[in-house]
C-alpha positions in Angstrom: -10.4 50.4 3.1 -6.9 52.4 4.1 -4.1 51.0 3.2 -1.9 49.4 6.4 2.2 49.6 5.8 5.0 49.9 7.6 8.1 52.6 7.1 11.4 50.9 8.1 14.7 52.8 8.3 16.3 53.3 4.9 13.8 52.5 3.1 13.4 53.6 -0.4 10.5 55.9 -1.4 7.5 53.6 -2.2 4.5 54.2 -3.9 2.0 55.2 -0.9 4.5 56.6 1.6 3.2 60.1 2.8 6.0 62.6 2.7 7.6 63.7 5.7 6.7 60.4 7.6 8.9 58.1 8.5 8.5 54.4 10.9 10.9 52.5 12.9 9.8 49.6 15.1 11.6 48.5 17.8 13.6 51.4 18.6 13.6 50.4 22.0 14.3 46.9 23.5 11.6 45.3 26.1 14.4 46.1 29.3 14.2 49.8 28.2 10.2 49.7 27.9 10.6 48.3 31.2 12.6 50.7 32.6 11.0 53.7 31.3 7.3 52.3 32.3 8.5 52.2 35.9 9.0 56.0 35.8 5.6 57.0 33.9 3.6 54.9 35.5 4.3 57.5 38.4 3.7 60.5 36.3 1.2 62.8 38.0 -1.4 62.2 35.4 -4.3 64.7 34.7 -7.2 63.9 32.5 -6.4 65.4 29.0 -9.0 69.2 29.1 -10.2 70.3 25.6 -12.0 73.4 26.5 -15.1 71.8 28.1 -14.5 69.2 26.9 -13.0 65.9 28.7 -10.8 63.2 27.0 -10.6 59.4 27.7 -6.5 59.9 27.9 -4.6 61.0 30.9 -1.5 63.4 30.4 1.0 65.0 31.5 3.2 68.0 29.7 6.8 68.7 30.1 8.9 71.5 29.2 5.7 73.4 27.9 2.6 73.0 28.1 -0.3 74.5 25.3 -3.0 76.2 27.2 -6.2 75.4 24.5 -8.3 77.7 27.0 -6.6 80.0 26.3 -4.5 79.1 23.1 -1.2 80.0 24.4 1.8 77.8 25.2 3.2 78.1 28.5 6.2 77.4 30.3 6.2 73.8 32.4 7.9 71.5 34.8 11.7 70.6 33.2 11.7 67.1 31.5 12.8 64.4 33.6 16.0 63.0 33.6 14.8 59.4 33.1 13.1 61.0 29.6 16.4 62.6 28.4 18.3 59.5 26.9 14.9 58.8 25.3 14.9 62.5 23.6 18.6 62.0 22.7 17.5 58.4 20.9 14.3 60.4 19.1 16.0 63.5 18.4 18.6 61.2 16.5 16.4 59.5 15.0 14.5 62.9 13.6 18.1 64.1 12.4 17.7 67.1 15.0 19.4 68.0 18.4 18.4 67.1 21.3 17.9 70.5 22.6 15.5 70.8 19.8 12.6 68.7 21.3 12.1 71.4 24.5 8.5 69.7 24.9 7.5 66.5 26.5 3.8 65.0 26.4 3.6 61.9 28.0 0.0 60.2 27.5 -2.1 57.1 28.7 -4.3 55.3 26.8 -7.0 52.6 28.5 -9.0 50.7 27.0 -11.6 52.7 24.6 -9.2 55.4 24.8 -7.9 57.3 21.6 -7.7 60.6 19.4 -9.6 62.3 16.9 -8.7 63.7 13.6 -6.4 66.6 14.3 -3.5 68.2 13.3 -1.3 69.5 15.9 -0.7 72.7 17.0 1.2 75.6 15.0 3.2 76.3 17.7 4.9 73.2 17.3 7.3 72.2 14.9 8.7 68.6 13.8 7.1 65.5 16.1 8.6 62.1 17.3 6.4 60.0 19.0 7.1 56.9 20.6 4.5 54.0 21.6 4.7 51.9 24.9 2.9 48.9 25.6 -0.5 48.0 23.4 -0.3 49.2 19.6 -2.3 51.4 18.4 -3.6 52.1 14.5 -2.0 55.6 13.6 -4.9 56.9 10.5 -3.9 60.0 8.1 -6.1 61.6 5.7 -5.9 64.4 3.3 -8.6 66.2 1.6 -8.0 65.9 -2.3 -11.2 67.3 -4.0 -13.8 65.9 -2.7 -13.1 63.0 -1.3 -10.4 62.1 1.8 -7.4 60.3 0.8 -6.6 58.0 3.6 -3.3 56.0 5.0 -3.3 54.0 8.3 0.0 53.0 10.0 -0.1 49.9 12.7 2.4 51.7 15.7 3.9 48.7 17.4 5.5 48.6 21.3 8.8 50.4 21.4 8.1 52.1 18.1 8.4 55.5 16.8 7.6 58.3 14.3 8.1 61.1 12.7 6.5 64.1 11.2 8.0 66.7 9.5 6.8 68.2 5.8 3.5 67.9 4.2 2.8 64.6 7.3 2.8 67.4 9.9 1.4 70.2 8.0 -0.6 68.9 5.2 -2.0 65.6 6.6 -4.4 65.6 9.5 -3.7 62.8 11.8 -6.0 60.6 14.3 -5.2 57.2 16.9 -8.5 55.0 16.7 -9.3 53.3 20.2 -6.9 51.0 21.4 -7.9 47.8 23.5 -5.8 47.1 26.1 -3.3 49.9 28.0 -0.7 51.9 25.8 1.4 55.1 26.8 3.1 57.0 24.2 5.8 60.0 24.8 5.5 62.7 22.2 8.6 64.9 21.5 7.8 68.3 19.7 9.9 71.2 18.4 8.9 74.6 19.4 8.6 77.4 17.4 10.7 80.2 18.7 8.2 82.8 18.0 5.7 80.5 19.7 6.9 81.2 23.1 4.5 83.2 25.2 2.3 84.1 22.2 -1.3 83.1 21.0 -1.7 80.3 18.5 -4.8 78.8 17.0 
């Protein structure tokens, strides 16, 4: 079985904390979940297009947008003003600028809904995710030898994340099905040399 934990802020170094990830629940309050659930909920949702191949979650991209037809990232809508205090919280919460995060993914989850083992894009730098909502069981695994070591984190409402180091690089990352409706807002870094060029 994984093992489940929770990372809070300032917490030491423990024993089976993966490097580069790092937890904080309740980073929001329930008024702000509120608030920020009245603007997504009117997001102009698309379902989520892997090639041919059509996910469960519906999603929208600000800011840019990765084109995996045609593995390129490409320029998109501006974020939203109602999203920009939120990147001001995450960004200070990832020790970066604001102006760092220039790329917004906003997702929906229903019921059954969730993602499979992945890591994301090389385009993309550092990651802050937040979770609205349902909770959802965040799993990480890492190939040593021959077998996979694995880690599951529980992501609570109004929660968030972050991957940077050997969590974002190293560690390949998955969200198993959630049961009732969650959305989650995903901040990323991108690469300067990214912009407007090919990525696998």
């Amino acid at each position: 079985m994984p093992l489940q934990f929770k990372f809070f802020e300032g917490a030491g170094l423990g024993a089976n904390r993966l490097e580069g990830l790092r937890y904080q629940p309740e980073m929001l309050g329930r008024s702000d979940e509120d608030a920020l659930l009245t603007h997504v909920r009117e997001l102009p949702f698309r379902e989520f297009q892997f090639h041919s191949y059509t996910g469960k979650r519906r999603v929208v991209s600000f800011g840019w947008h990765y084109d995996f037809s045609g593995q390129q990232l490409r320029k998109a809508d501006d974020i939203p003003d109602f999203l920009l205090p939120l990147r001001t919280l995450a960004a200070s919460f990832a020790g970066l600028e604001p102006e760092a995060l220039q790329h917004v993914l906003v997702a929906e989850y229903g019921p059954g809904a969730g993602i499979g083992w992945h890591r994301d894009k090389a385009v993309f730098g550092e990651v802050v995710g937040v979770s609205l909502l349902a909770s959802c069981v965040l799993r990480f695994r890492r190939k040593v030898d021959e077998k996979w070591e694995r880690v599951n984190l529980m992501a609570e409402p109004r929660s968030a994340y972050f991957l940077s180091g050997p969590a974002r690089s190293v560690w390949q990352h998955s969200i198993l099905r959630v049961d009732a409706l969650r959305y989650s807002i995903t901040f990323r870094n991108v690469l300067e040399e990214s912009k407007g060029s090919k990525r696998r």
